[in-house]
C-alpha positions as a Markdown table, in Angstrom:
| # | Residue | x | y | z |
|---|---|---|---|---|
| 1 | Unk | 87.7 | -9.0 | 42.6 |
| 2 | Unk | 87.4 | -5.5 | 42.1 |
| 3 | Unk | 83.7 | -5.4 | 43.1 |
| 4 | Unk | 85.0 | -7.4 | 46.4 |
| 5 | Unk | 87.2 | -4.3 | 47.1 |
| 6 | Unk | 84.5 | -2.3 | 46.3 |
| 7 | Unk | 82.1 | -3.5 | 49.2 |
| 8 | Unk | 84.9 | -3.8 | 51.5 |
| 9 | Unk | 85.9 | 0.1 | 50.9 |
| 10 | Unk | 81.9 | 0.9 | 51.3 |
| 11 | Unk | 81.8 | -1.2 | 54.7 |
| 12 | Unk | 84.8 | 0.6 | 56.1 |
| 13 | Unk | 83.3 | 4.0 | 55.0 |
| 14 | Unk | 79.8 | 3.1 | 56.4 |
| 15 | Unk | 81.8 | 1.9 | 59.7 |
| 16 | Unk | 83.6 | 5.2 | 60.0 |
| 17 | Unk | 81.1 | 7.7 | 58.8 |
| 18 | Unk | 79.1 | 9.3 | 61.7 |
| 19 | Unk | 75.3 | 9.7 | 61.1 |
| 20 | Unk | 75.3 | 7.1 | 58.0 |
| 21 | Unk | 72.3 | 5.3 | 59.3 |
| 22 | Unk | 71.7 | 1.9 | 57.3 |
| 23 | Unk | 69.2 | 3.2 | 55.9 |
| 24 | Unk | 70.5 | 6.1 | 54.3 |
| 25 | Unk | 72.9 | 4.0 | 52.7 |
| 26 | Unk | 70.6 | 1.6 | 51.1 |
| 27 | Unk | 68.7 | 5.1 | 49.3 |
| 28 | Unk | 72.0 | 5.1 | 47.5 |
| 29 | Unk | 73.2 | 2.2 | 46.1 |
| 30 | Unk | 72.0 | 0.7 | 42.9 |
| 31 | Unk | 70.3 | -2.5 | 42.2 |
| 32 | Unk | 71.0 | -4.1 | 38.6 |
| 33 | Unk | 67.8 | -5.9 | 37.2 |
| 34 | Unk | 68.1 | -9.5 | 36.6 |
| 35 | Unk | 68.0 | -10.5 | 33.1 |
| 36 | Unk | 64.8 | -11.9 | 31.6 |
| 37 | Unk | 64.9 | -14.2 | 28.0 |
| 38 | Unk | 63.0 | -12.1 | 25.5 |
| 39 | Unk | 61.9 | -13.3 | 22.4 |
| 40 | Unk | 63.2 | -10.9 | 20.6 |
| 41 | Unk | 67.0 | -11.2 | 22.0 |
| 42 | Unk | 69.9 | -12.4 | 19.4 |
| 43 | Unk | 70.6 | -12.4 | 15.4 |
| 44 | Unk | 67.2 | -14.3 | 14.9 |
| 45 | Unk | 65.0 | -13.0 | 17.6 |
| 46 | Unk | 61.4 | -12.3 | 16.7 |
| 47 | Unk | 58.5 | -10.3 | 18.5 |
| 48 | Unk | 55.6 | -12.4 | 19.5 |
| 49 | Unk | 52.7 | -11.2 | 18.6 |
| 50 | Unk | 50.1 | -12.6 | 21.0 |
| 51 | Unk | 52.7 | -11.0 | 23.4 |
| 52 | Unk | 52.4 | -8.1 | 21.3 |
| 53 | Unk | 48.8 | -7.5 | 21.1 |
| 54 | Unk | 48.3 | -8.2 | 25.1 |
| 55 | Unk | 51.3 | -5.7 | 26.0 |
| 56 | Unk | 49.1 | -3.4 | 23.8 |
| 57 | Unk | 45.9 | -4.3 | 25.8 |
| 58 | Unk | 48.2 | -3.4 | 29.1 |
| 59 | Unk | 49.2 | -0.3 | 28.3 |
| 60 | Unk | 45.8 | 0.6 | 27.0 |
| 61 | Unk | 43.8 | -0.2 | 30.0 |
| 62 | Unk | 46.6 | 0.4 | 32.6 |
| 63 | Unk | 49.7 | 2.6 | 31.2 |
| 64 | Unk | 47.5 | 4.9 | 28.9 |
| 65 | Unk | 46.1 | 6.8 | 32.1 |
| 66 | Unk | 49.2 | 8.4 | 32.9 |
| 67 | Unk | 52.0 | 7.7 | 30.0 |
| 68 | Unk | 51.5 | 8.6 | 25.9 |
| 69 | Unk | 53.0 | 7.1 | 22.8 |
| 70 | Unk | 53.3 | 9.8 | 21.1 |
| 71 | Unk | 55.9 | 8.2 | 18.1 |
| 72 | Unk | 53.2 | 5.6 | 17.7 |
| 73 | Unk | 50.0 | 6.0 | 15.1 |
| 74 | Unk | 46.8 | 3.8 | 15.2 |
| 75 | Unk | 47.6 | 2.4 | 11.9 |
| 76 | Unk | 51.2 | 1.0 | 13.3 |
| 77 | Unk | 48.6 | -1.2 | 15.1 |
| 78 | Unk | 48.0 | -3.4 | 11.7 |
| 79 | Unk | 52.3 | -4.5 | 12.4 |
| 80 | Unk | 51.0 | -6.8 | 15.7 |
| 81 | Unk | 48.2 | -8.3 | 14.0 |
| 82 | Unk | 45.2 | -6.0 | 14.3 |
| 83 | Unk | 43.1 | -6.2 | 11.7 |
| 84 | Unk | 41.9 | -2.6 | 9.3 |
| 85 | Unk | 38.6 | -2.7 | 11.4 |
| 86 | Unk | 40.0 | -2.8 | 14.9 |
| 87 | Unk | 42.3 | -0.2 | 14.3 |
| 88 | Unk | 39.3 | 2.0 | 13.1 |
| 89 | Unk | 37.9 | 0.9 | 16.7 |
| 90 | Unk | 40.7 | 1.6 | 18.6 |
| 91 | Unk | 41.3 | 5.1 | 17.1 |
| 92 | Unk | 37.2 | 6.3 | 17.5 |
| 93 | Unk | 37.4 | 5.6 | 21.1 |
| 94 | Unk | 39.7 | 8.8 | 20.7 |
| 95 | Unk | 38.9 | 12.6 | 20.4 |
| 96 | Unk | 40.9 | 14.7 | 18.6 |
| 97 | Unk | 41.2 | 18.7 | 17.7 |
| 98 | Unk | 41.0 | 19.3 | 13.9 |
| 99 | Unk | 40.3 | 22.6 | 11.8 |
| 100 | Unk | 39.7 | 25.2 | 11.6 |
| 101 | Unk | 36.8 | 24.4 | 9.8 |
| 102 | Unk | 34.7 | 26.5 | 7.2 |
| 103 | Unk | 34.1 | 29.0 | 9.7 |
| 104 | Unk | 37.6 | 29.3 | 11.4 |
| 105 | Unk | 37.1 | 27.4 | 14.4 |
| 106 | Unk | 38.5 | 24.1 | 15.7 |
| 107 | Unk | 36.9 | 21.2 | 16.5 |
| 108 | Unk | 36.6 | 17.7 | 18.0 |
| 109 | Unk | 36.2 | 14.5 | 15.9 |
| 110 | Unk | 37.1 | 11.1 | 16.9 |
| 111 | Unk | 40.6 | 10.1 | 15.9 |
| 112 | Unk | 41.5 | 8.3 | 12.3 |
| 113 | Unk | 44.2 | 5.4 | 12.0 |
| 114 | Unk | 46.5 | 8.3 | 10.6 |
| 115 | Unk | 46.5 | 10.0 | 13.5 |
| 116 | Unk | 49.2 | 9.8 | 16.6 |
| 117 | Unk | 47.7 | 7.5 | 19.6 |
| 118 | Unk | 46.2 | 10.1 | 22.1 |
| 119 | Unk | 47.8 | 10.7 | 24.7 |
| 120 | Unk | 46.3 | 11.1 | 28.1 |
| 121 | Unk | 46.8 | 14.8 | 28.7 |
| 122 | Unk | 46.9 | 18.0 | 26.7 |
| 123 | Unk | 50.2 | 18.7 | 27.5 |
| 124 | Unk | 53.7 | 18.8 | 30.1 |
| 125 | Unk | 51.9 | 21.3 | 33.0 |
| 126 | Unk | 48.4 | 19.4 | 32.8 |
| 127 | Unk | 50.1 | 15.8 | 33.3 |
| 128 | Unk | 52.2 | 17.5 | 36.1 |
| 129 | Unk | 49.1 | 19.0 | 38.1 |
| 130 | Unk | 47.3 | 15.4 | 37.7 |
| 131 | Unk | 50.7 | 13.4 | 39.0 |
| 132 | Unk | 51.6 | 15.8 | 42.1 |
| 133 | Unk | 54.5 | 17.8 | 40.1 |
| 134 | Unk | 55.2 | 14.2 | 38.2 |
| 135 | Unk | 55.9 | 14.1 | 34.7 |
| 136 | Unk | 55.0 | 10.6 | 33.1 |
| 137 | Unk | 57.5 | 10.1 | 30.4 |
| 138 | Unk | 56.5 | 9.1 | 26.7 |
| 139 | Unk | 57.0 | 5.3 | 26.5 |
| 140 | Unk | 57.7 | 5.4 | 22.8 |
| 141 | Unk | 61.1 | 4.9 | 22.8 |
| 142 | Unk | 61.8 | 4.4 | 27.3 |
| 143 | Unk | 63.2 | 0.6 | 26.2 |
| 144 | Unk | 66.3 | 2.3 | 24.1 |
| 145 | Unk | 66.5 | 5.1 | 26.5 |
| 146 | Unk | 67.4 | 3.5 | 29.9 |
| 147 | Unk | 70.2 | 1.4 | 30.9 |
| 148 | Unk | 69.3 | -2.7 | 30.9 |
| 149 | Unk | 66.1 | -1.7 | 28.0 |
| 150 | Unk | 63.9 | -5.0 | 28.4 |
| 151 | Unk | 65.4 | -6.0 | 31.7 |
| 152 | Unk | 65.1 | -2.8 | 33.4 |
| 153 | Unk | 61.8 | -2.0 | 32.7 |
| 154 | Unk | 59.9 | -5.1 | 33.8 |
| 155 | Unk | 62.2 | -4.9 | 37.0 |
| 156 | Unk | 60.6 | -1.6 | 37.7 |
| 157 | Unk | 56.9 | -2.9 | 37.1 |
| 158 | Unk | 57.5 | -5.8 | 39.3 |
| 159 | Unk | 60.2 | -4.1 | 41.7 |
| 160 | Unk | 57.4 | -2.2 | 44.2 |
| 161 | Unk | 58.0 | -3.5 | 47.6 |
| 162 | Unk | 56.9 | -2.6 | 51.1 |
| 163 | Unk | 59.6 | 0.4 | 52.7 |
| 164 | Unk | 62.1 | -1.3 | 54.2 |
| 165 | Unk | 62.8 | -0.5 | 58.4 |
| 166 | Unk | 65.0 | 2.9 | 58.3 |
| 167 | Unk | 64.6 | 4.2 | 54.9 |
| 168 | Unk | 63.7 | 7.7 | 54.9 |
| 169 | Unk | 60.8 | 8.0 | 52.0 |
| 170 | Unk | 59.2 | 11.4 | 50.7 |
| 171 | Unk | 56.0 | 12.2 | 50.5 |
| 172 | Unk | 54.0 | 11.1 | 48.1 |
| 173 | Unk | 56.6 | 9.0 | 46.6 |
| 174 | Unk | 56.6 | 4.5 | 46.6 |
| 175 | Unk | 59.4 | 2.3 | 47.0 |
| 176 | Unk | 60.9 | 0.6 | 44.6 |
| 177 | Unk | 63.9 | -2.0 | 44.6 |
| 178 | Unk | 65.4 | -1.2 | 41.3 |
| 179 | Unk | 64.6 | 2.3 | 40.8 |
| 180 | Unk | 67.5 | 5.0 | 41.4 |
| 181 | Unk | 67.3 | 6.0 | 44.5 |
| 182 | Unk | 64.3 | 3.8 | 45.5 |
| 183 | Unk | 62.1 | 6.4 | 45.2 |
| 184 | Unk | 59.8 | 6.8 | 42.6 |
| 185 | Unk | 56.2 | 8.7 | 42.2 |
| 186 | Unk | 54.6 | 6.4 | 39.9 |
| 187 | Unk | 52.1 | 4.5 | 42.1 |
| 188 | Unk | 52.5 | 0.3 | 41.0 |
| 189 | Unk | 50.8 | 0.3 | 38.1 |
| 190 | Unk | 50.6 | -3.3 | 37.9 |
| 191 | Unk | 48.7 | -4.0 | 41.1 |
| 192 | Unk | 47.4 | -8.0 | 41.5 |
| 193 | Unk | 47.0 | -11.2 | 39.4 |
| 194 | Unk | 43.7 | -10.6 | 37.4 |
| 195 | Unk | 43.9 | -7.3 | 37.3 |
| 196 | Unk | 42.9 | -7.4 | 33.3 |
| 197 | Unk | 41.1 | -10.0 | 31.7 |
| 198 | Unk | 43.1 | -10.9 | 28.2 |
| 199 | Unk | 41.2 | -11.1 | 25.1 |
| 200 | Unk | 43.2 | -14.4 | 24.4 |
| 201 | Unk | 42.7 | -16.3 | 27.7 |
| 202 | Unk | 45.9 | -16.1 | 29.4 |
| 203 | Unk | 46.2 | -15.4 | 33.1 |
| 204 | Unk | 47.3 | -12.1 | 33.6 |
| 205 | Unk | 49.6 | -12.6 | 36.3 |
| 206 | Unk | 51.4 | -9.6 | 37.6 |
| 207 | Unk | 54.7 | -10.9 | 36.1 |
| 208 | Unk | 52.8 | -12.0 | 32.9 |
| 209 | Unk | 51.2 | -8.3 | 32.5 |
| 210 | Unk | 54.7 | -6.6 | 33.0 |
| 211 | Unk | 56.4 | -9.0 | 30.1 |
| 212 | Unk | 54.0 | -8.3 | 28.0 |
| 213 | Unk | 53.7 | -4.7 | 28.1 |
| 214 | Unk | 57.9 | -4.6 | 27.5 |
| 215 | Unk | 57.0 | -6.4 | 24.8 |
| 216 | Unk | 55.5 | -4.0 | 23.4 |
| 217 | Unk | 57.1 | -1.1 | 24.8 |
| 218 | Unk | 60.1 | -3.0 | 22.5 |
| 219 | Unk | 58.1 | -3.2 | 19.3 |
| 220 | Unk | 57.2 | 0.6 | 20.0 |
| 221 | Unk | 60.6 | 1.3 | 19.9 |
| 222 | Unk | 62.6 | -0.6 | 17.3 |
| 223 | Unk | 59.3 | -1.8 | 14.9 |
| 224 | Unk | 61.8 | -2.8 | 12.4 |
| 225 | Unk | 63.0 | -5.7 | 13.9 |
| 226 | Unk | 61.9 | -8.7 | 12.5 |
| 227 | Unk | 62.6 | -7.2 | 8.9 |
| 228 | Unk | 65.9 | -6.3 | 10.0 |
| 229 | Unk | 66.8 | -9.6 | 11.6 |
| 230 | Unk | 65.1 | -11.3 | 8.1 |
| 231 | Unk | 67.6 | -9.4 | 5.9 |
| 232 | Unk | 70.5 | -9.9 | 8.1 |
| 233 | Unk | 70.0 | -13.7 | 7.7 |
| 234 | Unk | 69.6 | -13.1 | 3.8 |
| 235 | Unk | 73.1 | -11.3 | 4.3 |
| 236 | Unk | 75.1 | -14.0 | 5.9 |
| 237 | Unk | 73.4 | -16.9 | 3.9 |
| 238 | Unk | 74.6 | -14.5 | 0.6 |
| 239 | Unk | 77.6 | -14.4 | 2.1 |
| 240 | Unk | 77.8 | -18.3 | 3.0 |
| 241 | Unk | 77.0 | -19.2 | -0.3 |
| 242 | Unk | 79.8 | -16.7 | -2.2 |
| 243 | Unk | 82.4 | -17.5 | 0.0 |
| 244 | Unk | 82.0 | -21.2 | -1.1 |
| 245 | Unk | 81.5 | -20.1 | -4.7 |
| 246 | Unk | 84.9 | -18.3 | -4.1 |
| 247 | Unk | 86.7 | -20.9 | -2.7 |
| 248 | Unk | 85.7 | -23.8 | -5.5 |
| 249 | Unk | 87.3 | -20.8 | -8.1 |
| 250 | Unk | 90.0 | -20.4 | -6.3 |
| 251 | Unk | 90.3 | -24.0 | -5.6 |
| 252 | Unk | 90.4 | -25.0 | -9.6 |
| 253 | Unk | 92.5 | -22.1 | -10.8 |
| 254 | Unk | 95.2 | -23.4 | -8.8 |
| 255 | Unk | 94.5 | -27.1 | -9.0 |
| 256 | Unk | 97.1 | -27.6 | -12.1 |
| 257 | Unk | 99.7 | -25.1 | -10.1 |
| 258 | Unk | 100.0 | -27.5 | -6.9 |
């Protein structure tokens, strides 16, 4: 009801507001992302990890050009699945400044498992001149900081769309259906079906690539989840089984009473 009187108040405005061109209108109002069934949703939700390890490969060979994980270190890798020699893979593909050795200088050596993933620029004003005054955010922890987490995100991957008829874009800037304001200056990152080839044999489909990289964008965020939905369901089966243990005492101390 109240979202009825809502619209109605916004038509009437739109109606008696001169120079509101439809498509002015549309560059403010707010799309809500549909909601997508996770594997990780609810009390017993779990991460997969085949979804795990190809969100990994997404952001890798698509996300990494642009965005860092900055909370994340190569050896986090080993909680998806990888094994002790493919994280030492993943992290030598990486330079990274060390020293001051013997002589006081610093130096480049490829990166450990200890070290934090490597981000793609050296820092805030060199990602901005590569992205047209753009700064990609850190997608460490982007599920718990944006509205609709999960939901939101994969709406964005898969929410690019062609400008609609009257809407007034900036330059350098791509439409997007469920982006604030429609306007955003990340480029789709996520461009066509078979745009990766997965190590495990499933298409990558657009849709497919984007679920999969929230996937991990979720592990990379909360990491802890499967251990803490495992000892919540230790918790409530404790609690099951004392509440029964409570109720047979309380049961036989006052059997001879009633």
């Amino acid at each position: 009801m109240r979202r009825a009187i809502l619209a109605l108040i916004a038509a009437v405005t739109l109606s008696l507001t001169p120079g509101l061109a439809p498509g002015a209108w549309a560059q403010e109002e707010q799309v809500h992302p549909p909601h997508q069934q996770w594997s990780f949703e609810g009390v017993f939700g779990t991460y997969d990890r085949a979804a795990l390890q190809r969100g990994f490969q997404v952001y890798k060979e698509v996300c990494s050009a642009c965005h860092p994980v900055t909370h994340l270190s190569y050896r986090d890798l080993d909680d998806i699945g990888y094994s002790e020699d493919q994280v030492k893979g993943f992290a030598a593909q990486s330079q990274v400044t060390d020293g001051p050795n013997d002589q006081g200088e610093m130096f480049q050596r490829p990166a450990r498992p200890s070290d934090a993933i490597v981000g793609p620029f050296a820092n805030e004003q060199a990602a901005r001149a590569a992205n047209n005054g753009a700064y990609p955010p850190d997608l460490s922890l982007i599920i718990k900081a944006r509205e609709g987490g999960p939901d939101y995100v994969y709406a964005l991957l898969t929410g690019f769309a062609d400008t609609p008829a009257g809407f007034k874009m900036n330059a350098n800037m791509n439409y997007n259906t469920y982006f604030a304001g429609h306007q955003i200056a990340m480029p789709p990152p996520l461009t066509a079906d078979g745009q990766l080839t997965y190590a495990d044999g499933t298409k990558a489909t657009v849709k497919q690539m984007a679920s999969d990289v929230v996937t991990f964008l979720s592990w990379a965020a909360e990491p802890n989840l499967d251990e803490r939905h495992r000892m919540g369901a230790k918790v409530i089966l404790f609690l099951i089984v004392v509440a029964a243990l409570f109720y047979g005492a309380k049961r036989r101390i006052w059997a001879a009473l009633h």
